[in-house]
C-alpha positions in Angstrom: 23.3 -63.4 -50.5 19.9 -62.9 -52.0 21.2 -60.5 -54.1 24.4 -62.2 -55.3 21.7 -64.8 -56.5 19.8 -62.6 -58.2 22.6 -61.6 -60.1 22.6 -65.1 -62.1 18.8 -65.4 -62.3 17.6 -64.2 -66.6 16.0 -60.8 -66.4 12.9 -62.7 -68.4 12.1 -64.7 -65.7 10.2 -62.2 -63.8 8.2 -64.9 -61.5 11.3 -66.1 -60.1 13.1 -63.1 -59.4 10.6 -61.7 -57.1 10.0 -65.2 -55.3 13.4 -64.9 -54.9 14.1 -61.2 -53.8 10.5 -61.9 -51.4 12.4 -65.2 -49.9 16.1 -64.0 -48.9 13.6 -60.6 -47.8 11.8 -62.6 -45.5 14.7 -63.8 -44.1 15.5 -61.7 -41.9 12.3 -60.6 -40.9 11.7 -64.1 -39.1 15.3 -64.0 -37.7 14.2 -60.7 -36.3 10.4 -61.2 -35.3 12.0 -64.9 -33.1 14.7 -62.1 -31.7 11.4 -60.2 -30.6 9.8 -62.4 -28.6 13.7 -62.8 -26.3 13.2 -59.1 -25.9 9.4 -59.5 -24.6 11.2 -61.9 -22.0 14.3 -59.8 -21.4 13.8 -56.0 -23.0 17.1 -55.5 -20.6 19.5 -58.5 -23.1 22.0 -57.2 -25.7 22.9 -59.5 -28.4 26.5 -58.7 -29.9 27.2 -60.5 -33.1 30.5 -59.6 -34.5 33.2 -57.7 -33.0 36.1 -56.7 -34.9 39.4 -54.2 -33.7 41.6 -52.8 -35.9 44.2 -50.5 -33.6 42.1 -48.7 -32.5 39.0 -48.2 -34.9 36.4 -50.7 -33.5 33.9 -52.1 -35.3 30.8 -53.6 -33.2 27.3 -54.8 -33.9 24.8 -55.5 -31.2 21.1 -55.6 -30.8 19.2 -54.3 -27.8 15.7 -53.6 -26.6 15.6 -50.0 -28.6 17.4 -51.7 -32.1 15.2 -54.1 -32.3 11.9 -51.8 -32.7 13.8 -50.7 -35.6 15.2 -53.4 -37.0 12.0 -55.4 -36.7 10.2 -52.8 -38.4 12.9 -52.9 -41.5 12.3 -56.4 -41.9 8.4 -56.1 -42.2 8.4 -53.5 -45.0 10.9 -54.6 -47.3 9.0 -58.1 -47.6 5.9 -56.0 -48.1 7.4 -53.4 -50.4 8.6 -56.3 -53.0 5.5 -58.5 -52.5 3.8 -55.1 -53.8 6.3 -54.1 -56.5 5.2 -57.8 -58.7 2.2 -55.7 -60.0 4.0 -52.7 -60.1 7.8 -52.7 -61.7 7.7 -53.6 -64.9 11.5 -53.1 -66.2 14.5 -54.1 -65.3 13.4 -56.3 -62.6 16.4 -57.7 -61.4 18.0 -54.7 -60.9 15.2 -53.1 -58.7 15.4 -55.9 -56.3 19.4 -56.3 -56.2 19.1 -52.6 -55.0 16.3 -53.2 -52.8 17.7 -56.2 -51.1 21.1 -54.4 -50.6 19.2 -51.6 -48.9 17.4 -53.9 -46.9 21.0 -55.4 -45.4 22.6 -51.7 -45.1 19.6 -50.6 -42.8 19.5 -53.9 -40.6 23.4 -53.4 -40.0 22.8 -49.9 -39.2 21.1 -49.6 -36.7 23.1 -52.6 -35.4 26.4 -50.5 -35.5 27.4 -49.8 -32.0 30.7 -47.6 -32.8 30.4 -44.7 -34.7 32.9 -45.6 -37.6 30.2 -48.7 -38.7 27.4 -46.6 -38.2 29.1 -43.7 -40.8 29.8 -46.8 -43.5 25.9 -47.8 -43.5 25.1 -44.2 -43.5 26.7 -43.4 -46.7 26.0 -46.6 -47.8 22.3 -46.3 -47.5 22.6 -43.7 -50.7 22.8 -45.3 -53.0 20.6 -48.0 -53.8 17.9 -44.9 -53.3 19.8 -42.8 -55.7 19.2 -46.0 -58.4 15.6 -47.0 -57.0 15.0 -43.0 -57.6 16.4 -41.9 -60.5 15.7 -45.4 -62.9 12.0 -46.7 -61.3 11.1 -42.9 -60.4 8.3 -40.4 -62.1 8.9 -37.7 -64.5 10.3 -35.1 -62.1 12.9 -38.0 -60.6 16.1 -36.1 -61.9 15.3 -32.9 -59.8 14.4 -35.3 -56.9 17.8 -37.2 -57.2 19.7 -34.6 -57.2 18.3 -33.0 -54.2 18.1 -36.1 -52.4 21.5 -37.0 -53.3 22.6 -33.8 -52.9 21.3 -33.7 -48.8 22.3 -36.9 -48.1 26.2 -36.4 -49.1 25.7 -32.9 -47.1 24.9 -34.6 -43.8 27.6 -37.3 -44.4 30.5 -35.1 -45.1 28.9 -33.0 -41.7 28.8 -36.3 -39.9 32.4 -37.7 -41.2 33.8 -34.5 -40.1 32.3 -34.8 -36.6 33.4 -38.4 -36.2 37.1 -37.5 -37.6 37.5 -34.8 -34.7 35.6 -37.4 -31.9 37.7 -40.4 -33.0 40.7 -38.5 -33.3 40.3 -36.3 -29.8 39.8 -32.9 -31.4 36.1 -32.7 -30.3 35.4 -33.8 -26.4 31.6 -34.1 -24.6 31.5 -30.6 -24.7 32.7 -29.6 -28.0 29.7 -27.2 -29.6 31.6 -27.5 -33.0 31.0 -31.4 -32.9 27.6 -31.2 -31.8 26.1 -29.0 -34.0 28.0 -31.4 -37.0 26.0 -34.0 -35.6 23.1 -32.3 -35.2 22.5 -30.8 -38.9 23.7 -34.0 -40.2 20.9 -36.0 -38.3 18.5 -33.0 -38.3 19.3 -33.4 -43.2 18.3 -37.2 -42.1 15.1 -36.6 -40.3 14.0 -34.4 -41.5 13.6 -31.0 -39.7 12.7 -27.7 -40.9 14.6 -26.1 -42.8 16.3 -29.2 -43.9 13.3 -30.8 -45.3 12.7 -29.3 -48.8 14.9 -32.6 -50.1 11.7 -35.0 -49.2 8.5 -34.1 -50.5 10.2 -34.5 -54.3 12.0 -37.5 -53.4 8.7 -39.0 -51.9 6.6 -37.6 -55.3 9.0 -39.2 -57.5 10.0 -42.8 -56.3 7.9 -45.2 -56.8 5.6 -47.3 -54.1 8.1 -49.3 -52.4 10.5 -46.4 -52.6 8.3 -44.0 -50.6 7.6 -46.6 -48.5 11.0 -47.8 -47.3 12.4 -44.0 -47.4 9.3 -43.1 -45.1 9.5 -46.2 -43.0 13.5 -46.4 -42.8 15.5 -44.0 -43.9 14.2 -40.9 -42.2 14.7 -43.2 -38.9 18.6 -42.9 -39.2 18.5 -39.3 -38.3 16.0 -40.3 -35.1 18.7 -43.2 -34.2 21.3 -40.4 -34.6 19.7 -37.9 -32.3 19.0 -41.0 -29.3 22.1 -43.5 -30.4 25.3 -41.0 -30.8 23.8 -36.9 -30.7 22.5 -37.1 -26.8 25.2 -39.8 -24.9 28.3 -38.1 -26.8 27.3 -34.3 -26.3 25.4 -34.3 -23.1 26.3 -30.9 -22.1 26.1 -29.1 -25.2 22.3 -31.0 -25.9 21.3 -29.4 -22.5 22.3 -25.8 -23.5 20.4 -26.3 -26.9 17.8 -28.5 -25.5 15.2 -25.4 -25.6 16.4 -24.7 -29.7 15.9 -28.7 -30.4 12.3 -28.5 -29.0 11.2 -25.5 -30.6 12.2 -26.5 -34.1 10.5 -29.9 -33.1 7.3 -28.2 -32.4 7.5 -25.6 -35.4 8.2 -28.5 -37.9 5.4 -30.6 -36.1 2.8 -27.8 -37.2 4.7 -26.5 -40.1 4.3 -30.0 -41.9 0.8 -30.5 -40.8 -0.1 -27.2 -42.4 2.2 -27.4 -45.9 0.9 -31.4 -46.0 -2.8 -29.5 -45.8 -1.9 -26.9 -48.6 -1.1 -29.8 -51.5 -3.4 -30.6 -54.5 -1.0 -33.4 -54.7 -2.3 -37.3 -52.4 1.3 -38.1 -52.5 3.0 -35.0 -51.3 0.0 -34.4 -48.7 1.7 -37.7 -47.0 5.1 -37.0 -47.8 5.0 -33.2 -45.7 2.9 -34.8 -43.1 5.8 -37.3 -42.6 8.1 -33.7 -41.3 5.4 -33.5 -38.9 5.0 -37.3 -37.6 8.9 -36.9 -37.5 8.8 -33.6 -35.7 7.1 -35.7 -32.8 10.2 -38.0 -32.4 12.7 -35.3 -31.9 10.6 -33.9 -29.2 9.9 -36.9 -27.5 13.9 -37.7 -27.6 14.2 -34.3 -26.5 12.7 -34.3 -23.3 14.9 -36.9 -22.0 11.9 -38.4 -19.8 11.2 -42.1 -19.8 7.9 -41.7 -21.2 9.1 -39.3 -24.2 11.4 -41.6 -25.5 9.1 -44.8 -25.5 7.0 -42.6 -27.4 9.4 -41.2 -29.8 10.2 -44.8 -30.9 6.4 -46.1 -30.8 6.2 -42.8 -33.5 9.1 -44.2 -35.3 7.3 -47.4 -35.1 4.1 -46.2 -36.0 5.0 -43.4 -38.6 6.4 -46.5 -40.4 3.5 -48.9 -40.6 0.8 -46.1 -41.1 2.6 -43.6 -43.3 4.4 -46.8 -45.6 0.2 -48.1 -46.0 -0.7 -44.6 -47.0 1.7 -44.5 -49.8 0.9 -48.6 -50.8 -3.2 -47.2 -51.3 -1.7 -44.2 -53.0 0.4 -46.4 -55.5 -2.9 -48.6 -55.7 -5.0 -45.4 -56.9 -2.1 -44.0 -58.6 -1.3 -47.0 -61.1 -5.7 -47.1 -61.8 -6.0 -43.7 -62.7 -2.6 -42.4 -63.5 -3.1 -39.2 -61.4 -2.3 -38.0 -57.5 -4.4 -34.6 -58.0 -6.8 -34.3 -55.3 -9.4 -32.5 -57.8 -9.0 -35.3 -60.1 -11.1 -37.7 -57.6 -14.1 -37.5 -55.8 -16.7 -40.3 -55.3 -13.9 -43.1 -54.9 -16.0 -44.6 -52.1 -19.0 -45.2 -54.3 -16.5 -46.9 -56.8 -13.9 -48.6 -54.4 -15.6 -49.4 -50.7 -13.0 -51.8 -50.0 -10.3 -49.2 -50.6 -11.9 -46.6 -49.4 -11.8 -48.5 -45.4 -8.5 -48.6 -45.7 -7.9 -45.4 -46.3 -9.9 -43.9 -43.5 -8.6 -46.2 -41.2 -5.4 -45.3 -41.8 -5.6 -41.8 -42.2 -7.6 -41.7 -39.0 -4.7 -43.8 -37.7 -2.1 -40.8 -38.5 -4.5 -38.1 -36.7 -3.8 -40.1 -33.6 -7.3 -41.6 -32.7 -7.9 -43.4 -29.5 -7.2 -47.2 -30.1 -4.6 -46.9 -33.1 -0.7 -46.8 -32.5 -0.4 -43.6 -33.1 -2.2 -42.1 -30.4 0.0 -43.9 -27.9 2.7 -42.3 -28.8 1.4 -39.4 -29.7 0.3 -39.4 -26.1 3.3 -40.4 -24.2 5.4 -37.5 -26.1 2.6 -35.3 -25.0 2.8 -36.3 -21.4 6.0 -36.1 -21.4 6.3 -32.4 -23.1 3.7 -31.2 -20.1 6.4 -33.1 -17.6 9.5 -30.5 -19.3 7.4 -27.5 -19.7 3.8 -26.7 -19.3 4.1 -24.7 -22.4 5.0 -27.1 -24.4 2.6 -29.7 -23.3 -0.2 -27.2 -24.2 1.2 -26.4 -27.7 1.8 -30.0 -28.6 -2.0 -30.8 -27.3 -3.2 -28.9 -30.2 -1.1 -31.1 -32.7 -3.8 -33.8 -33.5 -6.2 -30.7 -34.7 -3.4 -29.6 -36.9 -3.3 -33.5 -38.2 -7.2 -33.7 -38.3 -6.8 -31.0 -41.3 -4.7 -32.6 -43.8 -6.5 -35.8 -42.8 -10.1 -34.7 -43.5 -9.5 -33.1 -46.8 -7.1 -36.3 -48.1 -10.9 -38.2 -47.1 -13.4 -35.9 -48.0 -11.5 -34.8 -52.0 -10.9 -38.3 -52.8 -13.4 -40.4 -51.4 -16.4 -38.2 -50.8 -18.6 -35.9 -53.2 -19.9 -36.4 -56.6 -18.0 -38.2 -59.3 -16.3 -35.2 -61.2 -13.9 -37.3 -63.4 -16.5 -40.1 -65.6 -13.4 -42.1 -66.4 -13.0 -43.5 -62.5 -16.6 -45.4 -63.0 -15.3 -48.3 -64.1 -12.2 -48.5 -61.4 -11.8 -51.9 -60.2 -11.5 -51.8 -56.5 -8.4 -53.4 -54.4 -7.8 -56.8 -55.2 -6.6 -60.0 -52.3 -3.0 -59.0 -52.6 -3.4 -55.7 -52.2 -5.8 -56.3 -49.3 -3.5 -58.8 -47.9 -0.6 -56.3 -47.5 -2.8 -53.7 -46.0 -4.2 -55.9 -43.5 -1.0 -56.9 -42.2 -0.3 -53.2 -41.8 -3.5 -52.6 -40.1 -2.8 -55.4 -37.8 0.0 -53.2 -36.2 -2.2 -50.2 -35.9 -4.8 -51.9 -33.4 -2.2 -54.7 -32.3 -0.1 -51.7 -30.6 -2.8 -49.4 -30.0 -5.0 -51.7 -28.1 -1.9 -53.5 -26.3 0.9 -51.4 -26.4 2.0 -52.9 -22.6 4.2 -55.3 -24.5 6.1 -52.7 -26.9 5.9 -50.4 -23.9 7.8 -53.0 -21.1 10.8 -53.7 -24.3 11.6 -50.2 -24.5 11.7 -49.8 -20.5 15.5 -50.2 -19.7 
């Protein structure tokens, strides 16, 4: 709806068409946060809200404990994300929140679909505001990252439509290894995992703010409600024969993207690879199949959203001051900006996992749960926060820390009340959950 409006609103009237686009946002986000607090009372009530059969291709959405995590989560960042964008799209307004607001309703119905035929339509869907919010709003290099992006995305669709054809249609049964690896690249294209990643650092590099965020906060959360909604209840038996595989590519991209986030020069690819390694975590905590694993696979899908979508907001702020992400272009920020510079360590601390911020919880309950598989792999995943601690220290200690090698950041001005608005509301969730997570924790027990 809020886009059809928008549609009829004068591109000249900039004012209005974000009020707009930050209203029909909000929306949903209070429809969602009142559907919360049901779930606090009853994390065990589904809520189905349209039902449709055609034959038989059926076509369900319905919320429960595990959808709402996500959902919720959708509906906080896309407010946030266009509250942040009215200092920092300049052209073609309209059209930026049209496709913003579309991609907002695509992901909420998403991961409300309940049959797989839904699920596919939102999937494909999903491209393409991103392939517009990318290739018009996006840096210099946003051609190369379309088409890669693009070029991935309709990969794992035509993998996933082909699975879905042979379920719907009886070719592929529970124990079809055909369908199940179709599924599982698809979602693994999605997630990302290694060696299916390369698509997302450029795509992250190249959109702009409230791109990065959403496709951080969302959109690398369809392949993780993939792998728990449709990959493990449809191919039970082949998931247990390839169980072992899953985990070790879980674990190798957990380290690989700590280590390649620790090797950039660049603040916003440094996020964007340690997001393969955040996302690594959720596979494995999926994978383990233990109650505790998957409550902390979705607190990391939770978490990876709030922290990692704040990281790239404080890299947008720096970014649109000083026109530069190279790491050896700052130095000294805290001297300059002490107000940015707290949020920044707080929420890079946040993303190594330290006791009292979200991240650690979950961090910790995939943990537990990897000793509870395998010793083994509960004492390689123990050494995961190091791995973190390294891209974390040297994002901190470049920009922030030393003497002030570029003259021209003297005069920065630091983060003004909107910007310290938004990044208060995301540090709110990183000491909400990690001081209580009992709450969050008792939804996602079923």
């Amino acid at each position: 709806m809020g886009a059809i409006i928008l549609f009829f609103i004068k591109e000249e009237k900039r004012t209005l068409i974000f009020n707009v686009s930050l209203l029909f946002s909000l929306i949903p986000f209070l429809f969602s946060l009142y559907l919360l607090f049901f779930f606090f009372a009853n994390p065990k009530l589904e809520i189905s809200f349209f039902s449709y059969h055609l034959k038989e291709f059926k076509f369900i959405f319905k919320i429960d404990s595990f959808a709402i995590f996500l959902i919720f989560l959708n509906n906080f960042l896309f407010p946030l994300s266009i509250f942040f964008s009215k200092e920092d799209i300049f052209f073609r307004i309209k059209e930026f929140n049209i496709w913003v607001l579309l991609s907002q309703t695509a992901l909420n119905f998403l991961f409300a679909s309940e049959t797989l035929l839904n699920f596919f339509i939102f999937w494909e869907f999903s491209i393409i505001p991103f392939y517009f919010l990318i290739g018009i709003w996006g840096g210099e290099r946003k051609g190369i990252a379309n088409y890669k992006f693009v070029f991935y995305t309709l990969l794992s669709g035509v993998l996933l439509l082909t699975g879905i054809i042979g379920v719907l249609t009886g070719i592929f049964d529970k124990e079809s290894k055909i369908a199940f690896f179709l599924f599982l690249i698809a979602f693994s294209i999605k997630v990302p995992l290694f060696p299916f990643h390369t698509w997302l650092p450029d795509a992250h590099t190249e959109a702009p703010t409230a791109g990065s965020v959403i496709l951080a906060g969302m959109l690398l959360k369809m392949g993780t409600w993939g792998f728990y909604k449709f990959l493990i209840p449809l191919f039970p038996y082949p998931f247990e024969i390839y169980k072992n595989l899953i985990i070790f590519i879980a674990i190798f991209s957990i380290f690989y993207g700590a280590l390649m986030s620790f090797a950039q020069d660049d603040l916003k690819r440094l996020i964007a690879y340690s997001s393969v390694s955040h996302m690594g975590f959720v596979i494995m905590g999926l994978s383990t199949g233990k109650t505790s694993g998957i409550q902390g696979a979705f607190f990391q899908m939770f978490n990876h959203g709030i922290v990692t979508g704040a990281l790239f907001i404080l890299v947008g702020i720096l970014y649109k001051r000083t026109h530069t992400r190279k790491l050896l272009d700052y130095g000294g920020i805290s001297k300059i900006m002490p107000r940015f510079s707290f949020f920044f360590i707080l929420f890079f601390i946040a993303t190594v996992a330290l006791p009292g911020t979200s991240n650690f919880v979950g961090e910790f309950l995939v943990i537990f749960s990897s000793f509870m598989t395998k010793l083994g792999y509960g004492i390689i995943l123990s050494f995961a926060p190091f791995a973190s601690a390294l891209y974390a220290l040297k994002a901190i200690k470049r920009t922030l820390w030393g003497k002030i090698v570029n003259k021209g950041l003297i005069h920065l001005p630091d983060i003004n009340f909107r910007e310290r608005f938004i990044l208060t509301l995301f540090l709110l969730f990183v000491f909400l959950i990690g001081i209580l997570p009992f709450p969050f924790l008792y939804i996602l027990y079923r």
